[in-house]
FISE-438164 format. One record per residue: x, y, z of N, C-alpha, C, O in turn; residue in one letter. Coordinates in steps of 0.2 Angstrom, whole numbers, padded with zeros to 4 digits, always signed. Layout:
// FISE-438164
XYZXYZXYZXYZA ...
***
This chain:
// FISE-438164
+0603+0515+0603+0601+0521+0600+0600+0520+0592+0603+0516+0589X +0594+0524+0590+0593+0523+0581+0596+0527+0579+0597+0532+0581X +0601+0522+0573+0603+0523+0567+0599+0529+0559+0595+0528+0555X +0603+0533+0561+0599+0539+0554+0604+0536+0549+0600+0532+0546X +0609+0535+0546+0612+0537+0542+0611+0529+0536+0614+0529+0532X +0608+0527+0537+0603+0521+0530+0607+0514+0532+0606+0509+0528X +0612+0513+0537+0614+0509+0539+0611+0504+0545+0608+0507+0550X +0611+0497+0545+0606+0495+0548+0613+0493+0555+0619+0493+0555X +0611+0492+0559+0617+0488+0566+0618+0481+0566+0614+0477+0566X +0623+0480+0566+0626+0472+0567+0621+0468+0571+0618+0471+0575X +0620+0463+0569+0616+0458+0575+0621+0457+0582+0627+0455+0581X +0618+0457+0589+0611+0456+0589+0609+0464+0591+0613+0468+0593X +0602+0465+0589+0598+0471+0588+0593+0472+0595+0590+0467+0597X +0593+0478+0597+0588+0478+0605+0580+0477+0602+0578+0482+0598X +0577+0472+0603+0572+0473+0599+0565+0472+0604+0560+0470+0602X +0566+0473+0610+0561+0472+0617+0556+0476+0616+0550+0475+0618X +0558+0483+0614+0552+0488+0613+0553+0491+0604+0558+0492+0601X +0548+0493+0603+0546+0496+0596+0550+0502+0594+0549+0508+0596X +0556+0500+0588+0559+0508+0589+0554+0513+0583+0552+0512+0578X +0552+0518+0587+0549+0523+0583+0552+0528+0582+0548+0533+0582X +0558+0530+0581+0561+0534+0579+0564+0533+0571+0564+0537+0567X +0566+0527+0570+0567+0522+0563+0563+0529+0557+0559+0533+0558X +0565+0529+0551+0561+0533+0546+0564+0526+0540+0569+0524+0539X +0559+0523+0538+0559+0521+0530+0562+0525+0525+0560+0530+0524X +0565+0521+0522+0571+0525+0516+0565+0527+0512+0564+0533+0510X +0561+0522+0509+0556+0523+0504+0550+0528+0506+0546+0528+0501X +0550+0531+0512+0546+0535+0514+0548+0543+0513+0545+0549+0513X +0553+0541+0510+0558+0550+0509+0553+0553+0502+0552+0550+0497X +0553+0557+0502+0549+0562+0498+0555+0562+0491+0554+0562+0485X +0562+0562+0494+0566+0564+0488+0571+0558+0488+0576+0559+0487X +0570+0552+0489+0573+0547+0488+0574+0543+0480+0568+0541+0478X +0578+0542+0477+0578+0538+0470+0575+0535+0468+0573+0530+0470X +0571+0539+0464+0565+0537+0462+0566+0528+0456+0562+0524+0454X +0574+0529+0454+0573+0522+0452+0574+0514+0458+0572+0509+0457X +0576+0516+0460+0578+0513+0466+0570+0511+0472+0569+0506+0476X +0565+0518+0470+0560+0515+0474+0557+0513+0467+0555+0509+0471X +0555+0511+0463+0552+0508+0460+0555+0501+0458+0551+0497+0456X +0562+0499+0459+0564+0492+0459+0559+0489+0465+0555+0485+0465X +0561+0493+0470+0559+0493+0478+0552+0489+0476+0551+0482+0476X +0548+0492+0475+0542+0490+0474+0541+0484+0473+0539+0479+0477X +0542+0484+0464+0542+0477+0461+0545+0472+0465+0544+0466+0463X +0551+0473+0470+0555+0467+0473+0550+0466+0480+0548+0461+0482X +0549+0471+0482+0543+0468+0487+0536+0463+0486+0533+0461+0491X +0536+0463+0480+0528+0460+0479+0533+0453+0478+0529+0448+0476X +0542+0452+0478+0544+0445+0478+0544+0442+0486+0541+0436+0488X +0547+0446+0489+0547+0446+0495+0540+0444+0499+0541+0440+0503X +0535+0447+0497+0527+0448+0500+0525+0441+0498+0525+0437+0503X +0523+0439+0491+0525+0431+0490+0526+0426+0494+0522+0421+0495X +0532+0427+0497+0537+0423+0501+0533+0422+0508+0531+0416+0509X +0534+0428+0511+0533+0429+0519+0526+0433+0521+0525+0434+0527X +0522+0435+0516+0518+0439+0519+0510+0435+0522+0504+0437+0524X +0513+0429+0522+0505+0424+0525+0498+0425+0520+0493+0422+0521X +0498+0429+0516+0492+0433+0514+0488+0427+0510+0482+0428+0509X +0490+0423+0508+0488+0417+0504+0483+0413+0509+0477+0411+0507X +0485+0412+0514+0483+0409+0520+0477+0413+0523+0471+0411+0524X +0479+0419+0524+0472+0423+0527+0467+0424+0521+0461+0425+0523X +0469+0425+0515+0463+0425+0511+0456+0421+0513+0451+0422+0514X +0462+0414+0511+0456+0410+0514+0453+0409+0520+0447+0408+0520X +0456+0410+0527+0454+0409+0533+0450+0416+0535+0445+0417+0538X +0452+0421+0532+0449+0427+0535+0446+0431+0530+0441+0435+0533X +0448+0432+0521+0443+0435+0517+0436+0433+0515+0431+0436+0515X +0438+0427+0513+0434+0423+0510+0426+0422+0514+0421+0422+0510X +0426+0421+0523+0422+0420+0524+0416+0426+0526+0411+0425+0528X +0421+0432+0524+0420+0437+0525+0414+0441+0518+0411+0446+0518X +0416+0435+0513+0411+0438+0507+0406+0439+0507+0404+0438+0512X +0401+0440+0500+0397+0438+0498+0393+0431+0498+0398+0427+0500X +0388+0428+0498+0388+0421+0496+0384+0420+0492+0381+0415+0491X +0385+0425+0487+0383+0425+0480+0390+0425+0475+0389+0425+0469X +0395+0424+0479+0403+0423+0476+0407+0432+0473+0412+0433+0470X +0402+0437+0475+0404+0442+0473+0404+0447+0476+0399+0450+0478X +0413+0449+0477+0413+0456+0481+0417+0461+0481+0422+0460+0477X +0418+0466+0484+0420+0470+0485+0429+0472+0490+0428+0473+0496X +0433+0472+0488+0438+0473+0493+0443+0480+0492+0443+0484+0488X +0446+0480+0498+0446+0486+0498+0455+0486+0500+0455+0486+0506X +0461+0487+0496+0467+0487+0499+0468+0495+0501+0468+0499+0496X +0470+0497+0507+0473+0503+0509+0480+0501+0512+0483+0497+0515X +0482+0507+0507+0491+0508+0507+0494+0504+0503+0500+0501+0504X +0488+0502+0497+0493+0498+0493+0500+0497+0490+0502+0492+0488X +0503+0502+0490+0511+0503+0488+0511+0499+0480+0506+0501+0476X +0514+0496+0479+0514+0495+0472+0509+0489+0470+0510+0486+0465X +0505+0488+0474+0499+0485+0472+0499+0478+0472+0494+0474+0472X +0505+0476+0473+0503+0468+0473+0500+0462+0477+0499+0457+0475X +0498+0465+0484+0492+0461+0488+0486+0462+0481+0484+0458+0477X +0483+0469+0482+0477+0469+0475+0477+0465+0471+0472+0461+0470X +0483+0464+0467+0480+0459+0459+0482+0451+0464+0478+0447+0463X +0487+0450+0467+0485+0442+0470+0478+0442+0473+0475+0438+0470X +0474+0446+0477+0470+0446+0479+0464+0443+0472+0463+0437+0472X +0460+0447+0466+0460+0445+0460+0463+0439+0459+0458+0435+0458X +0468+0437+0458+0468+0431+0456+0468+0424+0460+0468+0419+0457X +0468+0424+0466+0467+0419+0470+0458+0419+0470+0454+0414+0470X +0456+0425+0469+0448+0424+0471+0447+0423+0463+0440+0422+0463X +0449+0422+0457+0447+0419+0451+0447+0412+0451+0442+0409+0449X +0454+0410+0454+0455+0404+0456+0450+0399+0459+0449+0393+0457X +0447+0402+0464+0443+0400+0470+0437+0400+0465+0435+0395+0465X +0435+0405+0461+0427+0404+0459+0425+0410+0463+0419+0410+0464X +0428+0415+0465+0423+0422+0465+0423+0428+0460+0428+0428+0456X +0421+0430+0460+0421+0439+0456+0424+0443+0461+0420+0445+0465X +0427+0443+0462+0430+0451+0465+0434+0457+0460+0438+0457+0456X +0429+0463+0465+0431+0469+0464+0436+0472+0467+0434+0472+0473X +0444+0475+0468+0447+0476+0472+0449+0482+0469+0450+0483+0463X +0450+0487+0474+0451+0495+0474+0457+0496+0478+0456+0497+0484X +0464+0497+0476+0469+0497+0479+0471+0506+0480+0472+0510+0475X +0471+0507+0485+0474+0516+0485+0477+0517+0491+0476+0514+0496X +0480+0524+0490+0488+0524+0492+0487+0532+0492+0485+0534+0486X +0488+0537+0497+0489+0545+0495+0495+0545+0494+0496+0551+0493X +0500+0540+0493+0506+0543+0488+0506+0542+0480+0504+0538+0477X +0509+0546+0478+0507+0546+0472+0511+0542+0467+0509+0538+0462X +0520+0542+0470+0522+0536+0469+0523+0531+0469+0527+0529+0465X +0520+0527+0473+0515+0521+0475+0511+0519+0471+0510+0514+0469X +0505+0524+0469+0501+0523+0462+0502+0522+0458+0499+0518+0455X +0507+0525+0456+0512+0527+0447+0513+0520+0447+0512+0516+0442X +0516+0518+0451+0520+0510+0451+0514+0506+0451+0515+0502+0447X +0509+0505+0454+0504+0499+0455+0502+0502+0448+0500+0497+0445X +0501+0507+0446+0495+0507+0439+0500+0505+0433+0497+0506+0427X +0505+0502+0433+0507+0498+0428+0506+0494+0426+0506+0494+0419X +0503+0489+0428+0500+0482+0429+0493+0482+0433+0493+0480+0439X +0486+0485+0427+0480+0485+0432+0477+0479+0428+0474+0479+0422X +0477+0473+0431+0473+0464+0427+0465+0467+0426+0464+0471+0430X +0460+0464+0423+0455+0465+0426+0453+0464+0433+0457+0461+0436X +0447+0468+0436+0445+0467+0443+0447+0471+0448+0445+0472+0453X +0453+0475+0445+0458+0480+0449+0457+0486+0447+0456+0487+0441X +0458+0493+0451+0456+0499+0451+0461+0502+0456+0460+0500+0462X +0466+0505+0456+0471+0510+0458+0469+0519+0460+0469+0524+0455X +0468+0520+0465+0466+0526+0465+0473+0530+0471+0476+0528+0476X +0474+0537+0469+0478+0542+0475+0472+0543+0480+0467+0546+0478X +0473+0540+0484+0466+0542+0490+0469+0538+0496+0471+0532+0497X +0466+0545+0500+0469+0542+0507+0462+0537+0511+0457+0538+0508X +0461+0534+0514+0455+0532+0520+0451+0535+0521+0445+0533+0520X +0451+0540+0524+0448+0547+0525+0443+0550+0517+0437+0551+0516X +0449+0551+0513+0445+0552+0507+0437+0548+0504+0432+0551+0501X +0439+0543+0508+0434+0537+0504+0427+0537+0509+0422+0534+0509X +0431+0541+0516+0424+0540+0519+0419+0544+0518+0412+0543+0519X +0424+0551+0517+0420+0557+0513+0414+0557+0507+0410+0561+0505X +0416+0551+0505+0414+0549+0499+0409+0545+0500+0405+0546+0495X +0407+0541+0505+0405+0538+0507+0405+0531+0505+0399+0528+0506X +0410+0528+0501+0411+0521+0498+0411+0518+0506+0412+0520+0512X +0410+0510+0502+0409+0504+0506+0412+0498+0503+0412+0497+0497X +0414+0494+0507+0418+0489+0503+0414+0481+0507+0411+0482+0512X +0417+0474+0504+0412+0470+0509+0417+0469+0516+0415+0468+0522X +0425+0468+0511+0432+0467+0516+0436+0473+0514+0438+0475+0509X +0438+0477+0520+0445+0481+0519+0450+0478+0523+0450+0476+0529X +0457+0480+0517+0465+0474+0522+0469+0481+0520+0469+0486+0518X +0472+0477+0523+0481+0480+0523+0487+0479+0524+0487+0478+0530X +0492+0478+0521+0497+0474+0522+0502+0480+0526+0504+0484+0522X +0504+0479+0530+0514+0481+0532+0511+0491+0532+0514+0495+0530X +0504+0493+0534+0503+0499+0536+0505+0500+0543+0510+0502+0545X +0499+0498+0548+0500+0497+0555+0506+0502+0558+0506+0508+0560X +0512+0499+0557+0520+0499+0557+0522+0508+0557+0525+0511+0561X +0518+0510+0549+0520+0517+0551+0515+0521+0553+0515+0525+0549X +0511+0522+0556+0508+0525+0558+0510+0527+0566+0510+0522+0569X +0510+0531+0568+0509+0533+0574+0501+0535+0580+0496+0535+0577X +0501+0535+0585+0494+0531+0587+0489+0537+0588+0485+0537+0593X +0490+0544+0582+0484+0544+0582+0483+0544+0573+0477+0544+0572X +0487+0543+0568+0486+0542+0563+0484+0535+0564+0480+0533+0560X +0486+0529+0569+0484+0522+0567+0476+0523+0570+0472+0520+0566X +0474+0526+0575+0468+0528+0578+0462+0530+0571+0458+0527+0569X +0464+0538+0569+0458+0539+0562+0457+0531+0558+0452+0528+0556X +0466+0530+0556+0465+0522+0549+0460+0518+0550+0455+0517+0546X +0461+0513+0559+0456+0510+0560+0449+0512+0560+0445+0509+0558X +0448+0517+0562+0441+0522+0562+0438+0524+0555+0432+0524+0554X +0442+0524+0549+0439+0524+0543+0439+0515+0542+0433+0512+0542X +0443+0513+0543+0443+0504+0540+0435+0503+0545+0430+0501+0541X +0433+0505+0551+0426+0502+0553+0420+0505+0548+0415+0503+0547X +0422+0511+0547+0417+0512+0542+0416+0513+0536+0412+0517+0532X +0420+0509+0534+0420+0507+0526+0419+0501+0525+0418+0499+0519X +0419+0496+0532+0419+0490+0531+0411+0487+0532+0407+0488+0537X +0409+0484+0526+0403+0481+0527+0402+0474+0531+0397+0472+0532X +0408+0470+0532+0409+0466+0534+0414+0463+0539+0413+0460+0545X +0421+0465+0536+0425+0464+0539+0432+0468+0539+0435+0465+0534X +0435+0471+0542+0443+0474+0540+0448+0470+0545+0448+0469+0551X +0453+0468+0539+0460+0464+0542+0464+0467+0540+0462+0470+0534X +0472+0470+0544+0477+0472+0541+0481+0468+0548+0480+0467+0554X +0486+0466+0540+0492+0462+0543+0498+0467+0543+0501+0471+0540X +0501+0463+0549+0507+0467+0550+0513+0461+0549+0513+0455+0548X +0520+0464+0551+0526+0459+0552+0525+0458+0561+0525+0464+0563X +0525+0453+0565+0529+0451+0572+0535+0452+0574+0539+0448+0575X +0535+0457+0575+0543+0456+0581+0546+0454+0585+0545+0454+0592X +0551+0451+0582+0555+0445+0585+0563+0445+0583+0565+0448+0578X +0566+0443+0586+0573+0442+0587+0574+0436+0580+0578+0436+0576X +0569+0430+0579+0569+0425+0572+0567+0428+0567+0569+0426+0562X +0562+0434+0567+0560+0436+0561+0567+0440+0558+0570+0439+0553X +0568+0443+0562+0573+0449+0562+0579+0445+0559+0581+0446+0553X +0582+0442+0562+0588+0436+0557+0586+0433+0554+0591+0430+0551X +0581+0430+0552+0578+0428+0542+0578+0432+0538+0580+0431+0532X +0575+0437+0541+0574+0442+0538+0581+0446+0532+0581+0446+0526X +0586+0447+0539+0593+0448+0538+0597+0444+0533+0600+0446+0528X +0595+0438+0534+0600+0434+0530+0598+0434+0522+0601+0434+0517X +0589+0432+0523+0586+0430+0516+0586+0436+0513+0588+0436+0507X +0584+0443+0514+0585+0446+0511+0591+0449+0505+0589+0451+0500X +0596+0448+0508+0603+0449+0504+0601+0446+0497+0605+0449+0492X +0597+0441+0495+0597+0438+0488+0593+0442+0484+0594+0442+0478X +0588+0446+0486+0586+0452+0481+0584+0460+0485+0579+0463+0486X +0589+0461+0486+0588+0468+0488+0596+0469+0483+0600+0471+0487X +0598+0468+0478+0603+0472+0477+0601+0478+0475+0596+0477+0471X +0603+0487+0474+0599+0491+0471+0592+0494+0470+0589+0496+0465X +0590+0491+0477+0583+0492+0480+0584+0497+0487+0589+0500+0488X +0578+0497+0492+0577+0498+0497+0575+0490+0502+0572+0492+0507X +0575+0487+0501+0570+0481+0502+0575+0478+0508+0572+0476+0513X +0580+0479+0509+0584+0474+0514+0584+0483+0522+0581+0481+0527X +0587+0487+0522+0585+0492+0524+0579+0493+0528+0579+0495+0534X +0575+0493+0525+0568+0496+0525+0564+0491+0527+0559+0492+0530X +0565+0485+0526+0560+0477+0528+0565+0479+0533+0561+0482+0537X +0572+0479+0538+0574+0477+0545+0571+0482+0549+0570+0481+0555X +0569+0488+0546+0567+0494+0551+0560+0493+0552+0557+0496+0556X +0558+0490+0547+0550+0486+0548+0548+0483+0553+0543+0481+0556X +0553+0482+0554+0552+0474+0560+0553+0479+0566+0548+0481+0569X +0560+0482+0565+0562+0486+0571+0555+0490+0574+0554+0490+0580X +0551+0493+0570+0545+0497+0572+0538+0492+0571+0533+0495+0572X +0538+0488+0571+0533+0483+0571+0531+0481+0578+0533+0484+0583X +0526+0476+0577+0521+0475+0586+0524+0467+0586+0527+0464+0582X +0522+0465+0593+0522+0461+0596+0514+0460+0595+0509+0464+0594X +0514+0453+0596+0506+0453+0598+0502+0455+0603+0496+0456+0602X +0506+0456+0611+0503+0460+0615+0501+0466+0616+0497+0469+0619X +0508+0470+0612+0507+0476+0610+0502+0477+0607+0498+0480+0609X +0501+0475+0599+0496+0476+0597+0492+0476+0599+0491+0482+0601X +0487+0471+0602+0482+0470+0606+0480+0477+0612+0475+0479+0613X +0485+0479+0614+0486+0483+0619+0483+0492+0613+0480+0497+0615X +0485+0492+0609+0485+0496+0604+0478+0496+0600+0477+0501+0597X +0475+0492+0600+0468+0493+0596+0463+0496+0599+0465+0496+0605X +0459+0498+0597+0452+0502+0600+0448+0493+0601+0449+0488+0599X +0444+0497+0607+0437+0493+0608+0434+0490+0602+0434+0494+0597X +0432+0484+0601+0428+0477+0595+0433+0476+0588+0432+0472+0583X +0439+0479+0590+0445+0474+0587+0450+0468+0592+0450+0467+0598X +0452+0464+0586+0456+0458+0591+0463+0457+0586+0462+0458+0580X +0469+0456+0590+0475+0455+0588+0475+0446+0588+0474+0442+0592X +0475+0445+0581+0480+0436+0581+0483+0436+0579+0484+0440+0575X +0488+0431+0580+0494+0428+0575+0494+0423+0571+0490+0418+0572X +0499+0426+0564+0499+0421+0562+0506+0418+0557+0511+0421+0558X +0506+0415+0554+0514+0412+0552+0514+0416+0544+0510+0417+0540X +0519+0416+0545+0525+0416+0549+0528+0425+0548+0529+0429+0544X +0527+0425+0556+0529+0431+0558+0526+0437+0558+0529+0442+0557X +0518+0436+0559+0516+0439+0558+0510+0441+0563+0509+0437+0567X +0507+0448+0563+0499+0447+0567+0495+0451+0563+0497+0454+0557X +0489+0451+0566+0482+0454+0561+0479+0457+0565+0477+0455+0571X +0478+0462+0563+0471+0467+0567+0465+0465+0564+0465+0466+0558X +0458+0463+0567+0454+0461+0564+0447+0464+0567+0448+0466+0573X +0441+0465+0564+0436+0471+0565+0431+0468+0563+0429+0470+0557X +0426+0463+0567+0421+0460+0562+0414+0466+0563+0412+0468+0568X +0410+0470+0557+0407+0474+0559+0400+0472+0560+0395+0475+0562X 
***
């Protein structure tokens, strides 16, 4: 049975099926507001670390650009923004131009990413929907650690804006559920989650996370589920 009271359960954890009753601390409307902005900034250490996103830049953005070396990217549900400005810097690295547009309908998620906007970076309150209204286009849209909270008809619309916004390609990664993720997770965590949400809220991520079959089983028609390291899968959408 899930735990409400912000405590997570001794190992070992039932992790065969998806719990979706789980609520993220940092999802609370009235939760510490200082505490969710440590949260933030200690995530984009953590993401760093374990988010694989280095690796798919190259395997999965990159080939997805321009071949004029210039383009457009599009992060939904940036939270405190830091896939966006890596995204920009790895692509300065590389030798492209990129433009990256990171937005988030939380508003404090914004406030926090728009501290630190480098060149090439643009932070907007706007949901998916918003933008399709709008009718923007991007060449790739991603997303990190979204998938997890949605439910399957808000993951339903997400993907259905990401196909049409995408002039190319939309990738959003998620974390892999597993009994290995879950105890690194556990363990490594404790060194910087002091006065954060990050150790909490990263185990109940797992806890509500896909499996790779699951996923799979879970996308619409002309998407594909892969995996990849560590501990990870990708929803991918070539348009």
């Amino acid at each position: 049975m899930s735990r409400r009271d912000g405590a997570e359960p001794s190992l070992p954890v039932d992790l065969r099926m998806r719990d979706l009753v789980l609520r993220e601390l940092m999802d609370d409307p009235d939760c510490d507001p200082r505490a969710l902005e440590r949260t933030f900034r200690r995530f984009a250490v953590v993401n760093a670390l374990v988010s694989g996103w280095r690796a798919a830049w190259r395997t999965h953005v990159v080939p997805a650009l321009p071949a004029n070396g210039r383009g457009r990217v599009l992060d939904l549900g940036c939270g405190g923004g830091d896939l966006a400005r890596a995204l920009v810097r790895w692509a300065a690295s590389d030798g492209f131009e990129l433009e990256v547009v990171g937005v988030d309908p939380d508003d404090r998620a914004i406030a926090s990413a728009s501290r630190s906007t480098p060149r090439g970076v643009t932070f907007r309150e706007q949901s998916s929907a918003d933008l399709v209204r709008a009718g923007d286009r991007f060449d790739v849209v991603v997303s990190n650690h979204v998938l997890h909270h949605l439910d399957d008809e808000a993951r339903a619309g997400f993907l259905a804006d990401s196909e049409q916004l995408a002039v190319k390609r939309s990738l959003h990664s998620d974390i892999r559920r597993s009994g290995a993720a879950y105890r690194a997770y556990a363990l490594g965590s404790t060194l910087v989650a002091a006065g954060t949400f990050v150790r909490v809220d990263g185990l109940r991520s797992i806890r509500r996370s896909f499996t790779l079959p699951e996923l799979h089983a879970a996308l619409p028609t002309g998407w594909r589920a892969e995996a990849a390291a560590p501990h990870r899968v990708l929803a991918i959408r070539d348009a």
